[in-house]
N, C-alpha and C positions, 0 to 999 in steps of 0.2 A: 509494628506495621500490621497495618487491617489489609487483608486478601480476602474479596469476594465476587465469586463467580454465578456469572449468570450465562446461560444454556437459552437458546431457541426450542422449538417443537422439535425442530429436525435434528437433535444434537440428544444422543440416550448413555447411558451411564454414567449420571449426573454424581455419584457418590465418590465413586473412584475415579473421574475425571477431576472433582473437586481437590481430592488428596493430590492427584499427582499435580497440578497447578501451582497448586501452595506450595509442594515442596521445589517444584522447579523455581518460583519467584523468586521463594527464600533461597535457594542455593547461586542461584545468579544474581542477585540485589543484597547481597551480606553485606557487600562493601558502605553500599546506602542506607542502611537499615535503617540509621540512626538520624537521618536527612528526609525518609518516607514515614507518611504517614497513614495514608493508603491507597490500592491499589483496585482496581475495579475492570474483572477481566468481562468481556460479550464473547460468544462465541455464536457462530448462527450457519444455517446450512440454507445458504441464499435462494437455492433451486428444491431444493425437497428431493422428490426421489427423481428428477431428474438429472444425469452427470453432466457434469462440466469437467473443463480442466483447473478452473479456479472459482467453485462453487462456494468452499468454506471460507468463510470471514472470521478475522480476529480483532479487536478492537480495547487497545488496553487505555487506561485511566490513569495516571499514578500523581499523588496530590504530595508532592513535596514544602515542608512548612518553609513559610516566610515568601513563596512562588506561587504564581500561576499555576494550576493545572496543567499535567505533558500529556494529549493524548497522540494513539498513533493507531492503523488501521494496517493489515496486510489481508491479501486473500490471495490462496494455495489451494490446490488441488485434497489436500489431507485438513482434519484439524490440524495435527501434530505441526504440520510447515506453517500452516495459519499462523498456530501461538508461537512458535519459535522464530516466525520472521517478525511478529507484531515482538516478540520479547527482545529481540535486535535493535530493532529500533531506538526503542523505550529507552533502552540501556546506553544508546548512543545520546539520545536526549538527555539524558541524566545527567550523564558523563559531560555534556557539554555544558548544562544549567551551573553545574557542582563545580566546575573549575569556574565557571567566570565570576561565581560569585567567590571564590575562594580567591583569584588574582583582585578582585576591586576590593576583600579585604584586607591584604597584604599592602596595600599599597602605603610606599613610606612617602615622607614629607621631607622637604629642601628645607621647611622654615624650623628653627631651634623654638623652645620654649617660649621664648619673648615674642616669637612674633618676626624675627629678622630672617634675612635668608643665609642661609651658611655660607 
């Protein structure tokens, strides 16, 4: 799984933001690992140095093989709420992409080998 983040102007400690993203993804998307192929986090500070109470934006990407791309968007008062309510989401997306493709492969058949119905 490819994790890569990208930062606005108004968003600094692009290094150690970087590390700690990757490791939150991967420790929350283990399950999926194997399902993702990558993931493509935005981060942005909407107002600059003026506050808001939901100034920071999060905006994740994640390209699951064989699907459509899942995007999803949250905006919070903090980074930290940004990505973990944009990582919320995601994970419920997924969660729901993953099972339904998992039930429509599952699915058995009435008719036997030849063709006839049991």
């Amino acid at each position: 799984m490819q994790i890569q983040l990208n930062t606005s102007n108004g968003v600094e400690n692009k290094e150690s933001l970087d590390r700690w993203a990757d490791e939150e993804l991967r420790q929350q998307l283990h399950r999926y690992a194997d399902d993702l192929t990558r993931i493509e986090v935005h981060l942005s500070d909407e107002n600059g140095q003026r506050a808001s109470d939901a100034d920071k934006r999060c905006v994740m990407e994640a390209r699951l093989a064989h699907h459509a791309p899942l995007a999803v968007t949250h905006d919070a008062g903090t980074l930290d709420d940004a990505f973990r309510g944009a990582l919320d989401k995601l994970k419920r997306q997924i969660e729901h992409k993953t099972e339904r493709s998992a039930k429509h492969r599952d699915r058995s058949t009435i008719r036997t080998v030849d063709g006839t119905l049991e």
